[in-house]
Biotite code that builds the C-alpha atoms (Angstrom):
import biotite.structure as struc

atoms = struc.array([
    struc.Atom([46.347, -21.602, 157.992], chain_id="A", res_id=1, res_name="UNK", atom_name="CA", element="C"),
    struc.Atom([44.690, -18.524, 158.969], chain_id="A", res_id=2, res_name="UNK", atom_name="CA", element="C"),
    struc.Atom([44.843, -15.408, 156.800], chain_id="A", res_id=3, res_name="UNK", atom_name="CA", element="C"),
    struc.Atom([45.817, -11.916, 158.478], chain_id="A", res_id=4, res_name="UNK", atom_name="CA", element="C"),
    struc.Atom([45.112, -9.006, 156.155], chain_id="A", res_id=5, res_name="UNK", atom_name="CA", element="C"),
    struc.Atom([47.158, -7.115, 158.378], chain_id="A", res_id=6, res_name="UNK", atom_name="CA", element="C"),
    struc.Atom([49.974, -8.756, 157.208], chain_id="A", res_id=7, res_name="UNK", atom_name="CA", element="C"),
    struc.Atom([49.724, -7.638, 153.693], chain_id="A", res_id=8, res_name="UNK", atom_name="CA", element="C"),
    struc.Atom([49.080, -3.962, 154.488], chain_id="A", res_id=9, res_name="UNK", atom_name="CA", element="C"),
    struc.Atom([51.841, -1.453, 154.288], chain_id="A", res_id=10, res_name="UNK", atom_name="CA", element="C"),
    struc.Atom([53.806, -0.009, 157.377], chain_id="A", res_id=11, res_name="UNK", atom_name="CA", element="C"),
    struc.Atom([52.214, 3.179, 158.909], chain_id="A", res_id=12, res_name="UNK", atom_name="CA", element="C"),
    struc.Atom([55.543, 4.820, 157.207], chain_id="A", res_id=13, res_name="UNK", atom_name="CA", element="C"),
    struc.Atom([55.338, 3.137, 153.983], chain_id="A", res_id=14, res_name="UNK", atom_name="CA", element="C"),
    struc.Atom([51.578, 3.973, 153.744], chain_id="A", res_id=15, res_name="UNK", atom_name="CA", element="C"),
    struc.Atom([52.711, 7.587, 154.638], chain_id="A", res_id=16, res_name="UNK", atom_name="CA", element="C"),
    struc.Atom([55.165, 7.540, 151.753], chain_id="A", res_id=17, res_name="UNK", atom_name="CA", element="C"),
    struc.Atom([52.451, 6.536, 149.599], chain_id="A", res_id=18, res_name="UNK", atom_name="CA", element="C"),
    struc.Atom([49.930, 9.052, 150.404], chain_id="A", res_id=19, res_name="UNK", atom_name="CA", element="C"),
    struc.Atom([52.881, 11.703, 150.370], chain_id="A", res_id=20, res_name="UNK", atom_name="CA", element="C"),
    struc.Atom([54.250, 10.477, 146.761], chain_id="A", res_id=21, res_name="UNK", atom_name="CA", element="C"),
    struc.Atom([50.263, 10.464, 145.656], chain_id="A", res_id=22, res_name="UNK", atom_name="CA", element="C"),
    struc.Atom([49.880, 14.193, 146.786], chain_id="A", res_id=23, res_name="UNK", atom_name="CA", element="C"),
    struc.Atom([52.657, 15.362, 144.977], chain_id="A", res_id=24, res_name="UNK", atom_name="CA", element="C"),
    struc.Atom([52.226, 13.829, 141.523], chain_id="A", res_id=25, res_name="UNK", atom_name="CA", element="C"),
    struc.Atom([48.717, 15.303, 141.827], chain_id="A", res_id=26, res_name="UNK", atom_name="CA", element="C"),
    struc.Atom([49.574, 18.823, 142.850], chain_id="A", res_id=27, res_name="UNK", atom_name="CA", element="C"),
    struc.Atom([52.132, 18.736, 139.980], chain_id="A", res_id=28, res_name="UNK", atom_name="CA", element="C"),
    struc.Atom([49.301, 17.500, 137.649], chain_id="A", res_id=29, res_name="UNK", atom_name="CA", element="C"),
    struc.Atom([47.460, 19.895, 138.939], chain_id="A", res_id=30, res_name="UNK", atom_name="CA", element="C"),
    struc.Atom([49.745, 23.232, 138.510], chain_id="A", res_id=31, res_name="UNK", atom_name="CA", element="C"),
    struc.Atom([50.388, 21.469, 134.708], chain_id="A", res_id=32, res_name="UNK", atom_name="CA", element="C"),
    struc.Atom([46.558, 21.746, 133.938], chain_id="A", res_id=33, res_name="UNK", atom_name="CA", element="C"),
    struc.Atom([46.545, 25.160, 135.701], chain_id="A", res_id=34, res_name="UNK", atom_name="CA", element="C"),
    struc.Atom([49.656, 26.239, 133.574], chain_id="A", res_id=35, res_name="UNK", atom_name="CA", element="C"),
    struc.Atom([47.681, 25.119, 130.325], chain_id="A", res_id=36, res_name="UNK", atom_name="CA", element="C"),
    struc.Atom([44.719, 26.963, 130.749], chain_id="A", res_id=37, res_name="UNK", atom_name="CA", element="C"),
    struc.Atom([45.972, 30.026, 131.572], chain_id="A", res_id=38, res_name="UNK", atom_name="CA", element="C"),
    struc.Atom([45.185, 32.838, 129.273], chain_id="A", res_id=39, res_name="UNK", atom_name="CA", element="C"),
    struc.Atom([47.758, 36.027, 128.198], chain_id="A", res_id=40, res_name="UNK", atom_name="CA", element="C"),
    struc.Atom([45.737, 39.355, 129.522], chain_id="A", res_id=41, res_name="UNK", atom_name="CA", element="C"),
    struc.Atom([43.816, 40.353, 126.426], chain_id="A", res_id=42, res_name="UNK", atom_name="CA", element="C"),
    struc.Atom([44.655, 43.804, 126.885], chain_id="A", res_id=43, res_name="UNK", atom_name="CA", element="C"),
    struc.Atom([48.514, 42.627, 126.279], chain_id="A", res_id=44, res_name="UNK", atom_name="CA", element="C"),
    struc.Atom([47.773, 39.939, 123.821], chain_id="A", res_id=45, res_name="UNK", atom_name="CA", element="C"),
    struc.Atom([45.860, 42.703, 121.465], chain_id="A", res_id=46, res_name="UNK", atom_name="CA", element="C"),
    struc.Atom([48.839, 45.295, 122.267], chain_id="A", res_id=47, res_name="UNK", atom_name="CA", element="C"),
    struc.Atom([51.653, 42.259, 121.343], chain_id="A", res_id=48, res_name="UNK", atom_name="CA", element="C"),
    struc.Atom([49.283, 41.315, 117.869], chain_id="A", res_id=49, res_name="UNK", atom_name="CA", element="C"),
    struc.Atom([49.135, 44.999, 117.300], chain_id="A", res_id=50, res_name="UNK", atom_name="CA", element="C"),
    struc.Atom([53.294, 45.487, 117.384], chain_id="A", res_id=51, res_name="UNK", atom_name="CA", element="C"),
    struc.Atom([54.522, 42.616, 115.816], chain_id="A", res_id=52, res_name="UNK", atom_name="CA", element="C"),
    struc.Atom([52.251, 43.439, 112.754], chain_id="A", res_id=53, res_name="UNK", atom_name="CA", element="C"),
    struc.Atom([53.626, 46.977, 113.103], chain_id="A", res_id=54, res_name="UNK", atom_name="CA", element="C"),
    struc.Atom([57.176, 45.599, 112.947], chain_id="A", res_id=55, res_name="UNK", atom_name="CA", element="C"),
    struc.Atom([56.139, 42.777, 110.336], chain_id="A", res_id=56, res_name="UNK", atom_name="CA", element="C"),
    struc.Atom([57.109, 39.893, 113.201], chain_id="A", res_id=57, res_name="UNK", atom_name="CA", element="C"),
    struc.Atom([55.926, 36.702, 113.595], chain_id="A", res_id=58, res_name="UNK", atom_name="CA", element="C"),
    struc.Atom([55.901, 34.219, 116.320], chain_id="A", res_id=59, res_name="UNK", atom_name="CA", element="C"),
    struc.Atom([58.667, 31.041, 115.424], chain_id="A", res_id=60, res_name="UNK", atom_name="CA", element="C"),
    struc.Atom([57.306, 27.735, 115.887], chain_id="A", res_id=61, res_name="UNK", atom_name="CA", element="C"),
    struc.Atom([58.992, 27.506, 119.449], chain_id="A", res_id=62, res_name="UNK", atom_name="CA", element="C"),
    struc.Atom([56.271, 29.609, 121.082], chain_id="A", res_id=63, res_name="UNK", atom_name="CA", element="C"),
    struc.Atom([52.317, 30.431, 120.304], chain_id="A", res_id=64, res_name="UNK", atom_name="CA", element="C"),
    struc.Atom([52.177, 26.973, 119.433], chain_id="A", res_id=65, res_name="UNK", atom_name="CA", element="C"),
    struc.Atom([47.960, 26.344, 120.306], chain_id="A", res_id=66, res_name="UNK", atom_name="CA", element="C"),
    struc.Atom([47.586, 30.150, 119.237], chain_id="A", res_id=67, res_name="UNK", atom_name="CA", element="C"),
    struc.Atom([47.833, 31.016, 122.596], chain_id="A", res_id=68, res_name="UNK", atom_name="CA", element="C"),
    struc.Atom([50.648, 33.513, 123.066], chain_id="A", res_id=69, res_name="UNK", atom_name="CA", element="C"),
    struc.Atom([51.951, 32.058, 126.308], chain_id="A", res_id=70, res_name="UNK", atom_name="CA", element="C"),
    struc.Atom([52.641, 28.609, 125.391], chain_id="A", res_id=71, res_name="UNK", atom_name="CA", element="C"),
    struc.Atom([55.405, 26.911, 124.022], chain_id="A", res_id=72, res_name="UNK", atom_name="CA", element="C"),
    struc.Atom([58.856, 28.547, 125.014], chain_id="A", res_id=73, res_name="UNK", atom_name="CA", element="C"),
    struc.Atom([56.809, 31.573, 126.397], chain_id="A", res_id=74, res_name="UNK", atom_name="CA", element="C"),
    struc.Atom([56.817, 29.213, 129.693], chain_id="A", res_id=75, res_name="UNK", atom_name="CA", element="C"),
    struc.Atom([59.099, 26.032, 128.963], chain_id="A", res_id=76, res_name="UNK", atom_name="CA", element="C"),
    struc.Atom([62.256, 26.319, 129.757], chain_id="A", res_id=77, res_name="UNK", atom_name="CA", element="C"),
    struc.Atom([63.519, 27.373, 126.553], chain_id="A", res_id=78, res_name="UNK", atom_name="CA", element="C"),
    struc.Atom([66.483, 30.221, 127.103], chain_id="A", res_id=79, res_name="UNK", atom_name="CA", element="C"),
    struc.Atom([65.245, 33.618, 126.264], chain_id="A", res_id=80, res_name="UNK", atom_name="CA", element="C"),
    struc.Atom([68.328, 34.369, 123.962], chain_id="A", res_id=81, res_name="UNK", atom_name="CA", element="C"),
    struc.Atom([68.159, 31.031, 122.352], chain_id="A", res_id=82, res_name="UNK", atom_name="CA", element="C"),
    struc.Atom([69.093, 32.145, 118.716], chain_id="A", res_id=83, res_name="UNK", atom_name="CA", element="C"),
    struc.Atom([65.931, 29.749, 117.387], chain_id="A", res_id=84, res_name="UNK", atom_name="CA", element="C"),
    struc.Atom([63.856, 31.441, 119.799], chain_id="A", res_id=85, res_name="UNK", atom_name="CA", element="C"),
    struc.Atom([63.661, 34.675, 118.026], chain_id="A", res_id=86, res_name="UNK", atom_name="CA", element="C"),
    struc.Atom([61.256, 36.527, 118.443], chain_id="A", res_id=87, res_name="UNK", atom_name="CA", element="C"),
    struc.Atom([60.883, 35.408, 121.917], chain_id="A", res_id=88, res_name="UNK", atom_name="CA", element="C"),
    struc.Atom([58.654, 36.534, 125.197], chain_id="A", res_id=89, res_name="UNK", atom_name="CA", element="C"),
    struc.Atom([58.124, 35.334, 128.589], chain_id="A", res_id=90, res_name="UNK", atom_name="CA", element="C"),
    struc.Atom([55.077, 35.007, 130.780], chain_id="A", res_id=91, res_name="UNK", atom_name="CA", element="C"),
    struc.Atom([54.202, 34.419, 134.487], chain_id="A", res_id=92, res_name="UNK", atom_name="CA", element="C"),
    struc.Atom([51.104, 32.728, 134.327], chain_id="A", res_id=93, res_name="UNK", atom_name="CA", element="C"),
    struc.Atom([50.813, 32.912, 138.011], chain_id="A", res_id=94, res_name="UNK", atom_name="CA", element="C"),
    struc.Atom([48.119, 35.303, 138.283], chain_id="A", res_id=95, res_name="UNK", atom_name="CA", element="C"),
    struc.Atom([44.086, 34.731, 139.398], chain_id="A", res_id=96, res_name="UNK", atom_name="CA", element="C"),
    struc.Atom([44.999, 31.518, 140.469], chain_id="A", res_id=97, res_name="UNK", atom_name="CA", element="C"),
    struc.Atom([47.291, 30.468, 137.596], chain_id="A", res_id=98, res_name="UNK", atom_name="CA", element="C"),
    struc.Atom([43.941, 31.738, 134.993], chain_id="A", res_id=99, res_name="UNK", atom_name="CA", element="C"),
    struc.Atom([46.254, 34.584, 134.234], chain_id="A", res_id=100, res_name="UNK", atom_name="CA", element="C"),
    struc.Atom([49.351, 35.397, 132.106], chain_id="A", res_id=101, res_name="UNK", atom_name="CA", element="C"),
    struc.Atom([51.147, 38.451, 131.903], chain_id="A", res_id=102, res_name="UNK", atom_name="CA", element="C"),
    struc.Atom([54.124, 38.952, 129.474], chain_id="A", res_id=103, res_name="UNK", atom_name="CA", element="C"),
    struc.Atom([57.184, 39.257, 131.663], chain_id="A", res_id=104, res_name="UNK", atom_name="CA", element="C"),
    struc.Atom([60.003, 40.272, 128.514], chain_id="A", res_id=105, res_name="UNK", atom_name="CA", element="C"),
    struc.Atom([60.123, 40.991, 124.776], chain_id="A", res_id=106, res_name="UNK", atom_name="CA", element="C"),
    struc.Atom([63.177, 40.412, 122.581], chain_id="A", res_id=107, res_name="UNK", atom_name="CA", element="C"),
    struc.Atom([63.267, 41.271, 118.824], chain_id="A", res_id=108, res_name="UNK", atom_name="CA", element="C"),
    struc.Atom([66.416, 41.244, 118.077], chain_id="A", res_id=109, res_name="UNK", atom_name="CA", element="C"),
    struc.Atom([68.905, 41.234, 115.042], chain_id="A", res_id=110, res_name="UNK", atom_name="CA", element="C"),
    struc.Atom([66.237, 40.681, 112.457], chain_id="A", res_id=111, res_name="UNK", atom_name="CA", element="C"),
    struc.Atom([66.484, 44.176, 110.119], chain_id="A", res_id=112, res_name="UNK", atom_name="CA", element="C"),
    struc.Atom([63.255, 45.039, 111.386], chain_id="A", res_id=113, res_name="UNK", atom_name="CA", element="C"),
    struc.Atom([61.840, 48.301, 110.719], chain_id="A", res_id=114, res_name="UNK", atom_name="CA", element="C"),
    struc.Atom([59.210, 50.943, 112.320], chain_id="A", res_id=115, res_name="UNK", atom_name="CA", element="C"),
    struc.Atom([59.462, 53.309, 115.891], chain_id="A", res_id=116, res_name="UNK", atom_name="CA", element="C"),
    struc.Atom([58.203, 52.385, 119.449], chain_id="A", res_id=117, res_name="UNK", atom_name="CA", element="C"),
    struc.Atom([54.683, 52.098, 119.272], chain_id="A", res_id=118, res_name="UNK", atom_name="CA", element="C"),
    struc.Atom([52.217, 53.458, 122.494], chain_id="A", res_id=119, res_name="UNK", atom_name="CA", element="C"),
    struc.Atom([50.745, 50.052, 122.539], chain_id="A", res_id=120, res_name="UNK", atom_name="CA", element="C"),
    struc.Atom([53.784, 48.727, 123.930], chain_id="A", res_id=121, res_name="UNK", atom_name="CA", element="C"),
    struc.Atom([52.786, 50.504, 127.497], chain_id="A", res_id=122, res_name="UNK", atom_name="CA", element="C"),
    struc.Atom([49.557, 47.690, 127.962], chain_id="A", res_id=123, res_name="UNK", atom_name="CA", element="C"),
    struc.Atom([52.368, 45.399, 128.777], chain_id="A", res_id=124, res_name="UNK", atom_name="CA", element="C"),
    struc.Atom([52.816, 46.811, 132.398], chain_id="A", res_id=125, res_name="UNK", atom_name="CA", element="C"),
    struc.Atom([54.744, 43.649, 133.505], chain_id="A", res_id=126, res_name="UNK", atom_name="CA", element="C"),
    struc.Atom([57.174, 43.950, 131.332], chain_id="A", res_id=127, res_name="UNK", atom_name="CA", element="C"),
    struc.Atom([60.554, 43.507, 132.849], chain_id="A", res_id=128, res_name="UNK", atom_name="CA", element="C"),
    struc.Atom([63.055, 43.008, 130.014], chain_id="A", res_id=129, res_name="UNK", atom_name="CA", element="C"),
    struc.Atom([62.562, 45.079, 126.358], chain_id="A", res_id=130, res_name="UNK", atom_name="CA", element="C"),
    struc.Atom([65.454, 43.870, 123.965], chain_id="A", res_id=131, res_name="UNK", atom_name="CA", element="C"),
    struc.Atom([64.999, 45.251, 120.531], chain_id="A", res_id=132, res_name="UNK", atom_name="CA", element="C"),
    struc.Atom([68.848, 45.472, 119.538], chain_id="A", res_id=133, res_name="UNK", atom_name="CA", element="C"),
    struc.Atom([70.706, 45.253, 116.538], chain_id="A", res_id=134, res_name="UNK", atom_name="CA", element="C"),
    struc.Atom([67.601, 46.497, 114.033], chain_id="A", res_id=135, res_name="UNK", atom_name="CA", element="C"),
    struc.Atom([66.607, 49.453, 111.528], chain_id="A", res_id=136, res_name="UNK", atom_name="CA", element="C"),
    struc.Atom([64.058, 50.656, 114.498], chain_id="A", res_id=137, res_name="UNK", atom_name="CA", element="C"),
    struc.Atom([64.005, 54.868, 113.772], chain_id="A", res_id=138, res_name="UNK", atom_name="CA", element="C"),
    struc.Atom([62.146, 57.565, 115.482], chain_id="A", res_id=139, res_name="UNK", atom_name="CA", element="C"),
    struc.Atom([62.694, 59.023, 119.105], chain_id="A", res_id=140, res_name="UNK", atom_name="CA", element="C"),
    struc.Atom([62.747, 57.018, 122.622], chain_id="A", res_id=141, res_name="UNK", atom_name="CA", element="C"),
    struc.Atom([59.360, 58.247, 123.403], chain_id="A", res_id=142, res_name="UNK", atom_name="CA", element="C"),
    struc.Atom([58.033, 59.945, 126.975], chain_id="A", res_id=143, res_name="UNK", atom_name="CA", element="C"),
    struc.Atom([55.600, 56.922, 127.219], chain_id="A", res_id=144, res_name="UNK", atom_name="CA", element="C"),
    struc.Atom([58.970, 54.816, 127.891], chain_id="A", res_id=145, res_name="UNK", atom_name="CA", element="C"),
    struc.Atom([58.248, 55.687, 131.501], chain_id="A", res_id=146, res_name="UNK", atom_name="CA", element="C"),
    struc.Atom([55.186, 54.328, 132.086], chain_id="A", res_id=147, res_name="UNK", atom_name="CA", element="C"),
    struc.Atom([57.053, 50.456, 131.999], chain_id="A", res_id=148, res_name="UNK", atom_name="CA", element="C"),
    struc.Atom([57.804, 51.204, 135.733], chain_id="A", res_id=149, res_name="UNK", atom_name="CA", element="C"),
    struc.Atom([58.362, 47.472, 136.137], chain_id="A", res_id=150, res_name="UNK", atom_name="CA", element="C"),
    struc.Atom([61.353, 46.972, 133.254], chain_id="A", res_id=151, res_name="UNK", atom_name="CA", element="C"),
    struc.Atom([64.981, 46.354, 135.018], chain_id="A", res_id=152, res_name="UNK", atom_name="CA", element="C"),
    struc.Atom([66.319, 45.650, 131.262], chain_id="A", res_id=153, res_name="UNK", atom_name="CA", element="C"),
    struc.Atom([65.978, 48.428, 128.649], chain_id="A", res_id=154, res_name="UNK", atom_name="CA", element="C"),
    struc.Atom([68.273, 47.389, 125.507], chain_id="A", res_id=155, res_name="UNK", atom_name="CA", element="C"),
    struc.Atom([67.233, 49.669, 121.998], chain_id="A", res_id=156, res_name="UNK", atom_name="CA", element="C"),
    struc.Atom([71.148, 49.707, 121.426], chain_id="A", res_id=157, res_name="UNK", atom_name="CA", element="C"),
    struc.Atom([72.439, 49.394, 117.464], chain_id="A", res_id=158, res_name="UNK", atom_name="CA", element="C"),
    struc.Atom([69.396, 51.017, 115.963], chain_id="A", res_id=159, res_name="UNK", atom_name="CA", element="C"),
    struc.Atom([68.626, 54.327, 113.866], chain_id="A", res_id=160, res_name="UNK", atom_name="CA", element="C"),
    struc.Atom([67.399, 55.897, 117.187], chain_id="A", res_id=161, res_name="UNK", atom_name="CA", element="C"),
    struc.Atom([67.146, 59.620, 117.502], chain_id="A", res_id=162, res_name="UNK", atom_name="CA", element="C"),
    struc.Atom([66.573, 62.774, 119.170], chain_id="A", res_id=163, res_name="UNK", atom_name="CA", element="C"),
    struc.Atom([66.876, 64.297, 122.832], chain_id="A", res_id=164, res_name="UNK", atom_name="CA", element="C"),
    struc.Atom([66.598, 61.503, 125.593], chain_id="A", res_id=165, res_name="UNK", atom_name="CA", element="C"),
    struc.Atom([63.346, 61.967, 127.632], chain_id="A", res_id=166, res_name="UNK", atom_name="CA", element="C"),
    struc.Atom([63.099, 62.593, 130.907], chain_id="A", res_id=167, res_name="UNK", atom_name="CA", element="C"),
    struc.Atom([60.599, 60.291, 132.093], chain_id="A", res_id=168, res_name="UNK", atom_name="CA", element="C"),
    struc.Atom([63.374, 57.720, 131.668], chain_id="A", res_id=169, res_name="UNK", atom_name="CA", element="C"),
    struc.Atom([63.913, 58.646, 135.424], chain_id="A", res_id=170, res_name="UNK", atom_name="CA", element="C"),
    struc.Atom([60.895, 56.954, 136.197], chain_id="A", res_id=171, res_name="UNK", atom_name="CA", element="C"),
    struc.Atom([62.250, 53.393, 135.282], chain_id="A", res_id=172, res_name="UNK", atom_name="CA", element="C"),
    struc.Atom([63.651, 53.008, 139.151], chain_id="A", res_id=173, res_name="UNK", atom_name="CA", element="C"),
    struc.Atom([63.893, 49.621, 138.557], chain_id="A", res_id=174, res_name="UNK", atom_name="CA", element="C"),
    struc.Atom([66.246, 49.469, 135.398], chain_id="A", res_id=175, res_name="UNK", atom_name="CA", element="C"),
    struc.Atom([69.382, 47.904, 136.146], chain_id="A", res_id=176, res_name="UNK", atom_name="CA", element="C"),
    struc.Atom([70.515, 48.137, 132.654], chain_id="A", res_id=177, res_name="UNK", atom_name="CA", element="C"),
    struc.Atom([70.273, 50.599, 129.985], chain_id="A", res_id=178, res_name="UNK", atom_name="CA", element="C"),
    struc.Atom([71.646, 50.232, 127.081], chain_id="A", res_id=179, res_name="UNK", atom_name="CA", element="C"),
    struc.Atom([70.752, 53.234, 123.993], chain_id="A", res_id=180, res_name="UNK", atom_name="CA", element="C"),
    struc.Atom([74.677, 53.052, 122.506], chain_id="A", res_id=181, res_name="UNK", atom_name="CA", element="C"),
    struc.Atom([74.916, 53.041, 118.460], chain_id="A", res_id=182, res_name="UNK", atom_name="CA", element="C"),
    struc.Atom([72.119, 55.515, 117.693], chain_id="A", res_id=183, res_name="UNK", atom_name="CA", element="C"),
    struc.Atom([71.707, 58.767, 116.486], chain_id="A", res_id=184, res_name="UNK", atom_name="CA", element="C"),
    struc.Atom([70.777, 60.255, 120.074], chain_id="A", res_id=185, res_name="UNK", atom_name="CA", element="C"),
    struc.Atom([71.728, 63.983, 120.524], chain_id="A", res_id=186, res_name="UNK", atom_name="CA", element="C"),
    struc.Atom([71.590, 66.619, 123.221], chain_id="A", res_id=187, res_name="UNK", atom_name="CA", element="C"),
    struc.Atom([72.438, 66.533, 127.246], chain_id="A", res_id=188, res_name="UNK", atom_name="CA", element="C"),
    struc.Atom([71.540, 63.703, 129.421], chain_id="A", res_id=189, res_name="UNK", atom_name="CA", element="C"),
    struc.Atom([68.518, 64.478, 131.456], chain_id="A", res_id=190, res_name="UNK", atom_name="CA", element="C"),
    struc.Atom([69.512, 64.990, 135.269], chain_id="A", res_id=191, res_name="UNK", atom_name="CA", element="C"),
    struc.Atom([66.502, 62.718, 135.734], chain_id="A", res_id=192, res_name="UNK", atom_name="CA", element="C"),
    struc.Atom([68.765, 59.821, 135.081], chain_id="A", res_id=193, res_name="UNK", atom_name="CA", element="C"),
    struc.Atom([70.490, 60.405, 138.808], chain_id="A", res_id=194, res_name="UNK", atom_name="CA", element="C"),
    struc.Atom([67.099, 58.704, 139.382], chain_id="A", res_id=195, res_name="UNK", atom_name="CA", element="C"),
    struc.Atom([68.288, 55.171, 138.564], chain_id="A", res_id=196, res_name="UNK", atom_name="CA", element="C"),
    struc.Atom([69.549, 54.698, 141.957], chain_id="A", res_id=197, res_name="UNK", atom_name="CA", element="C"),
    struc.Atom([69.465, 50.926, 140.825], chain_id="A", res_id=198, res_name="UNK", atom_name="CA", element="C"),
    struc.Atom([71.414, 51.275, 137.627], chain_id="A", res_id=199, res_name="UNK", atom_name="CA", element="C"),
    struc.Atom([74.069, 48.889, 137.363], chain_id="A", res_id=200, res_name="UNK", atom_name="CA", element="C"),
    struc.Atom([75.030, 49.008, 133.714], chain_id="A", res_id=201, res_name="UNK", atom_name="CA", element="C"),
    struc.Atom([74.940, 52.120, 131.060], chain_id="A", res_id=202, res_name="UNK", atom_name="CA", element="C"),
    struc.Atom([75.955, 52.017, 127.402], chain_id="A", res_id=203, res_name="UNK", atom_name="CA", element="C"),
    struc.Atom([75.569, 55.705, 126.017], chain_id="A", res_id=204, res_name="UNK", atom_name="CA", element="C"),
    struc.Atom([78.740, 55.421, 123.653], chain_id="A", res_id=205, res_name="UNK", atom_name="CA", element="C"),
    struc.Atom([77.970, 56.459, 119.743], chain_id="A", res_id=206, res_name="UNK", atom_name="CA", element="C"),
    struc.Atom([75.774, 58.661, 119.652], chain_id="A", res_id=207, res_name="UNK", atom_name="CA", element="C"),
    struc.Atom([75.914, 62.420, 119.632], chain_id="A", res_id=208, res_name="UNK", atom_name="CA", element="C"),
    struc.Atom([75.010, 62.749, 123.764], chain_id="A", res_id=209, res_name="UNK", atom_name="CA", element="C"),
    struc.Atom([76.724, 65.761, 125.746], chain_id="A", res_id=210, res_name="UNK", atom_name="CA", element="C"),
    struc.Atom([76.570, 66.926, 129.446], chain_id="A", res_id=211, res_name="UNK", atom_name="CA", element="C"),
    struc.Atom([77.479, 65.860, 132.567], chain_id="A", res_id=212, res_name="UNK", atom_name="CA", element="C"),
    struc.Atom([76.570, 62.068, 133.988], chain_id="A", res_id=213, res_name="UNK", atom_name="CA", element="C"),
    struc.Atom([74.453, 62.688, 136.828], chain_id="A", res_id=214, res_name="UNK", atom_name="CA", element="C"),
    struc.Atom([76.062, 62.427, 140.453], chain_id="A", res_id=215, res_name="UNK", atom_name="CA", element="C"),
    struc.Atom([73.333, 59.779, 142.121], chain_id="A", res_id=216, res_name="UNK", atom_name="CA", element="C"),
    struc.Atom([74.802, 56.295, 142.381], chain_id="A", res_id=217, res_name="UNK", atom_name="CA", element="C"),
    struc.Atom([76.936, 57.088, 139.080], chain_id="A", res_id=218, res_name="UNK", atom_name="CA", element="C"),
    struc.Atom([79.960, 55.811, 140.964], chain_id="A", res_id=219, res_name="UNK", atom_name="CA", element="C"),
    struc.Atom([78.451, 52.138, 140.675], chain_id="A", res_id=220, res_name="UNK", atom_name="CA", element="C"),
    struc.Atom([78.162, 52.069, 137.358], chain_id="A", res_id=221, res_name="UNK", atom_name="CA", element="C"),
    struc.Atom([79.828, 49.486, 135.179], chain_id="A", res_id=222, res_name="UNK", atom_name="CA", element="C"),
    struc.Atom([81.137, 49.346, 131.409], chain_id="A", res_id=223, res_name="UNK", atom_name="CA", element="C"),
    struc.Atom([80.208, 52.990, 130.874], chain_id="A", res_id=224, res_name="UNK", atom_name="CA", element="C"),
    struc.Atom([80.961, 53.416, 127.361], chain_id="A", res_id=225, res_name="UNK", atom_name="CA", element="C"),
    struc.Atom([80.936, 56.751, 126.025], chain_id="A", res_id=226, res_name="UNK", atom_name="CA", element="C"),
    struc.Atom([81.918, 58.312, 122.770], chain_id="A", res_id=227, res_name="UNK", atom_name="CA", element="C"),
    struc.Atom([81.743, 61.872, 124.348], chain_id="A", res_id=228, res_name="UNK", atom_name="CA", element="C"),
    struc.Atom([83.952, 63.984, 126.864], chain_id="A", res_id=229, res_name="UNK", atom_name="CA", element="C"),
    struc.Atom([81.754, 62.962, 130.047], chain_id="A", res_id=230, res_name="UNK", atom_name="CA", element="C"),
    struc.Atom([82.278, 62.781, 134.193], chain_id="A", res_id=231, res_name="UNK", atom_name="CA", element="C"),
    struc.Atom([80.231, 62.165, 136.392], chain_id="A", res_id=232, res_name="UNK", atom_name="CA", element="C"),
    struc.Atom([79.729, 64.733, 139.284], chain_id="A", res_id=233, res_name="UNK", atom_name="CA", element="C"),
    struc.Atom([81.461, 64.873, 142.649], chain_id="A", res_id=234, res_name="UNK", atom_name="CA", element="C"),
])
């Protein structure tokens, strides 16, 4: 009997499944690879050495597990506020062709840590969430809080916090939470806070605050908590 090779190749739309099933395993390989090799910014990853020794931090076994900062549950799927994940960041390593990682969020939370906000902390310019609740953190808010023009989550709330709030917090335009309550904040609210035109959450209460909220987008705000005789304008 006669042998057909034809016969033992796959259908044009088998052969198509094939090829299509090939492609993807390999560009998922592929991003994997990327995804390993990437590198935190060394700007950032001297400016996150630099404040965890400051705050006497150290990485759990979760994350910075090759002594790469962005490994491990920096970009796994680990949840951000998993207690065992604590301290915890994020990255994107989807920058210069996946080569690149920048740190995304910070939390240090509930961990009696001690020390202020250190100026190093503006080299992360990505950040978008800064979580450092429920410590012994002392010392103002500084005016260099501002310069994290990218952060939509500001949280410092349950600390030894004091001092006047700056002004250059209206330049977070992003921030759709704040959350400073349970310090030892004093003086009026800044108008520059009708900046937040985003703002979706505020938590002010307990602390020694006074004034007047301001008028812009204040009507949208949700669980306001104040410990204070405050209205917003209008």
């Amino acid at each position: 009997m006669a042998f057909s090779v034809e016969q033992h190749l796959p259908s044009p739309s088998l052969f198509a499944l094939i090829c299509s099933l090939y492609f993807f395993i390999f560009s998922l390989l592929l991003h994997k690879s990327n995804a390993q090799d990437a590198t935190l910014d060394p700007s950032e990853a001297g400016a996150l050495s630099s404040l965890f020794q400051q705050w006497n931090a150290t990485a759990v076994p979760l994350w910075n597990i090759s002594g790469e900062p962005c490994s491990g549950s920096a970009i796994n799927g680990t949840g951000f506020e998993d207690p065992s994940n604590n301290p915890a960041i994020k990255c994107d390593c989807s920058y210069d062709n996946a080569t690149t990682c920048h740190i995304t969020q910070l939390r240090v939370a509930a961990l009696d840590k001690r020390g202020i906000i250190p100026e190093e902390l503006t080299a992360l310019t990505y950040l978008m969430v800064l979580k450092i609740d429920k410590n012994y953190f002392t010392g103002p808010l500084p005016a260099f809080i501002g310069k994290l023009s990218a952060l939509i989550i500001l949280s410092i709330s349950h600390n030894g916090f004091s001092g006047t709030l700056p002004k250059e917090l209206g330049s977070l335009k992003e921030l759709l939470m704040l959350s400073i309550g349970s310090n030892y904040f004093s003086g009026t609210l800044p108008p520059e806070l009708g900046n937040l035109v985003k703002l979706e959450q505020l938590f002010l209460g307990n602390n020694s605050l006074s004034g007047i909220l301001p008028s812009r987008k204040s009507e949208q705000l949700q669980n306001i908590s104040f410990n204070y005789d405050i209205s917003p304008k209008g």
